[in-house]
Every structure is written in C-alpha cells, then in structure tokens.
C-alpha positions in Angstrom: -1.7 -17.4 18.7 -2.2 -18.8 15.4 -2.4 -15.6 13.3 -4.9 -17.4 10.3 -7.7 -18.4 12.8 -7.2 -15.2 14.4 -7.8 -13.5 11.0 -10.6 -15.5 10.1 -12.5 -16.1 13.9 -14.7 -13.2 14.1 -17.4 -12.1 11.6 -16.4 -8.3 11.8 -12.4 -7.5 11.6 -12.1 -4.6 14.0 -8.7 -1.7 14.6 -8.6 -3.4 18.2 -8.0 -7.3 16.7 -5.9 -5.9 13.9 -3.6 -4.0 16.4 -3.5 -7.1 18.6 -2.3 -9.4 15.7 0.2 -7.3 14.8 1.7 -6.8 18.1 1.9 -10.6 18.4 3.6 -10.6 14.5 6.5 -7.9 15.3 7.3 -10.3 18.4 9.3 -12.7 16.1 10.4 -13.2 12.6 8.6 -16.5 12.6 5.2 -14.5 13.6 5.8 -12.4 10.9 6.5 -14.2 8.2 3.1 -16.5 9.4 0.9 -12.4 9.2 2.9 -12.0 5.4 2.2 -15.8 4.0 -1.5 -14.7 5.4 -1.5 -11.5 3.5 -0.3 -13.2 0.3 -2.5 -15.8 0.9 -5.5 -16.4 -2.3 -8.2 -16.8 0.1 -9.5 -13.0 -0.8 -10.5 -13.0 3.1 -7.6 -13.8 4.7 -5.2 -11.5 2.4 -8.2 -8.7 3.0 -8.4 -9.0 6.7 -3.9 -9.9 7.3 -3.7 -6.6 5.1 -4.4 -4.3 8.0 -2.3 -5.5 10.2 0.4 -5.9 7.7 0.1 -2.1 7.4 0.2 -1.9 11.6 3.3 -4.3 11.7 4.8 -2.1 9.4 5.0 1.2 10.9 6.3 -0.9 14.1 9.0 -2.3 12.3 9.6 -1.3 9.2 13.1 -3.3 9.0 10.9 -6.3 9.4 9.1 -5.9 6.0 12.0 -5.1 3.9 12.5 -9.1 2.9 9.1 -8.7 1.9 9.2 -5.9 -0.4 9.1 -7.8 -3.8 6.5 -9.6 -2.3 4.3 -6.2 -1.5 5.2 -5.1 -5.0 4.0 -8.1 -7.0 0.6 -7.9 -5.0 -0.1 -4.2 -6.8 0.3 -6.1 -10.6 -2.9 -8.4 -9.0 -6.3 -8.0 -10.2 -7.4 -11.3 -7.8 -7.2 -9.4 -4.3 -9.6 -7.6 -2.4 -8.5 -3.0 -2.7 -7.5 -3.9 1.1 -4.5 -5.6 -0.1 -3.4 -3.1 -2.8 -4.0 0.3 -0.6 -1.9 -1.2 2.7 0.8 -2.6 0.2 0.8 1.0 -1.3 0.4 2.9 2.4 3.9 0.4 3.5 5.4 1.3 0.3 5.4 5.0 0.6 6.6 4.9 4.1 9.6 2.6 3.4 12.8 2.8 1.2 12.0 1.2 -2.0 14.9 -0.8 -3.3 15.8 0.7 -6.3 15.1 -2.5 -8.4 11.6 -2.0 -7.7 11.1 2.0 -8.3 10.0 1.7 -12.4 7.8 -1.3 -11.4 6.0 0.3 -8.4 5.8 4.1 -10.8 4.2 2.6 -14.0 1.7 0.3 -11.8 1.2 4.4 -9.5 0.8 6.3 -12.4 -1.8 3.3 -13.6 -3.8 3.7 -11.0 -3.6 7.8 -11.0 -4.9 7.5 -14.3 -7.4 5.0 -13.9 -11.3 6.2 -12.9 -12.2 3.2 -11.4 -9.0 3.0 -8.8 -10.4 3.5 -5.4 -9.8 7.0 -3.8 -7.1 5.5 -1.1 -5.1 4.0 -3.8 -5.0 6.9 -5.8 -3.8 9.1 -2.6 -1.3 6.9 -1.4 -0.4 6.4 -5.6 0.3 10.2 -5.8 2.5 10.1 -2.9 4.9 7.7 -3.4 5.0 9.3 -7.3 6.3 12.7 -5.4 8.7 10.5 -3.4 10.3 9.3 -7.1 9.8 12.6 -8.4 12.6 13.7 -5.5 14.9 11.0 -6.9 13.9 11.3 -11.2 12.5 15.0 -11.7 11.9 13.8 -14.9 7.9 12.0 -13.8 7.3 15.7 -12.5 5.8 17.0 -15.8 3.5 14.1 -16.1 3.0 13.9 -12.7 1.8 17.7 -12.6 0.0 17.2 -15.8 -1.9 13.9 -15.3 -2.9 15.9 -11.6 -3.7 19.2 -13.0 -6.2 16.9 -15.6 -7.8 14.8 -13.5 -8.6 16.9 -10.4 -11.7 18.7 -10.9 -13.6 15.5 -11.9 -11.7 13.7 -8.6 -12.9 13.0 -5.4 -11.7 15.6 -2.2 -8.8 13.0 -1.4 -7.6 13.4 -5.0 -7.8 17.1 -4.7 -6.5 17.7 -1.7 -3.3 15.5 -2.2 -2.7 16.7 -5.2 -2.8 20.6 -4.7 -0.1 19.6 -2.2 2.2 17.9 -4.4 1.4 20.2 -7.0 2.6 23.5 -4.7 5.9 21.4 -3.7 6.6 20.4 -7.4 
C-alpha cells in the first residue's frame, strides 16, 4: 500500500480507511515512518487526513511513536496545519510519556491554547489533560491551572466544563 495515495484517493476520509492505514503502518517501521513523513507533510490535506490515523497507530503502538515525539511537539508551535493535526498530536501526547526535555515546551504551548478563545474545543480538552498530567509531576502549574479553569468555564463550551470540573475536584 502506498500510505500517501491512500490518504489522498477518496473524496471523503472515513474511521474505516483511517483504521485500515494504520493497521498497514504498525506492520513495519518503514510503514510508519512513511504515515509520520505524511503527517508532517505541508500539503494541509495530507497532514489533515495522515493525522487520524497517526492517532490510531498510536494507541496500537505507542513505542512506535516515541522517535517521533519532538516531531509531534514542534507540529503544536504551527500555525500552517489544519486543527486535525494539532488535536491528534495533543490526544498521542497525553496518552504517552513525554520526555522530560519536552514537558515546559508542550505546558506553555497547553496553557496557550487553554487560554486562547479561538482554540477549538478538542484542543482545549485534550490541553487541560495533559496540564493535570504535569500538574502530577510540578504541583506548582496547579494554581494557575485551577485559576485559568475556574475563569474561563462558565463562558466555555460543555467539553471545557466538563473536563475541567474533573480536574478541578482531583486538584
């Protein structure tokens, strides 16, 4: 399978294509690394539509995407790439170890994002929870986390709310 024209064949991306694409990714190293050049690709398509099944191979193999973890960082600083590329970054990230080299860079662009109105409601969710993770390991983002969560939430959307009640009765 070539994993681009697979990306880019249909008009529609659908759950069954995506899950099919990863499968064939997690199969080899070389596979994967072909899904991850895809997903860091610039054509805003391809990076959009590889994202998803970035996220897939992921949660199949987690050890197969630590190589690529500065890679999945440096896509959250990007203002080029379709939200589809920041929220699965974001939903691998909080499911994986993040090196520690990486944990001020991925809190100060979370906290962004928490912070910012026009951040789309996924990114915000997935945002809050990997600033919980970090709070476990520096209890000293807690306060702002609490605060910036207790200010924002009314005016939020349910996602928002819900999320952050729950991080808010575990802080």
């Amino acid at each position: 399978m070539n994993i681009r024209e697979e990306l880019l064949r249909d008009q529609i991306h659908f759950k069954e294509q995506a899950l099919r694409i990863s499968e064939f990714a997690v199969s080899t190293e070389s596979n994967f690394k072909e899904l991850i050049n895809c997903f860091l690709s610039d054509e805003v398509r391809l990076a959009q539509r590889a994202a998803w099944s970035v996220s897939w191979a992921a949660r199949k193999k987690p050890e197969m995407i630590q190589p690529y973890v500065h890679s999945l960082v440096n896509q959250l600083g990007r203002k080029d790439v379709h939200d589809a590329v920041i929220r699965n970054s974001l939903r691998i990230l909080e499911d994986i170890d993040i090196p520690e080299e990486f944990h001020g860079k991925v809190m100060s662009t979370c906290f962004d994002y928490i912070q910012t109105r026009e951040t789309p409601v996924a990114v915000k969710a997935f945002s809050l929870h990997i600033l919980y993770i970090f709070s476990k390991i520096y209890p000293e983002i807690r306060n702002e986390l609490k605060l910036i969560i207790q200010e924002n939430i009314e005016y939020e959307t349910a996602a928002f709310k819900s999320r952050g009640k729950k991080i808010l009765a575990k802080i």
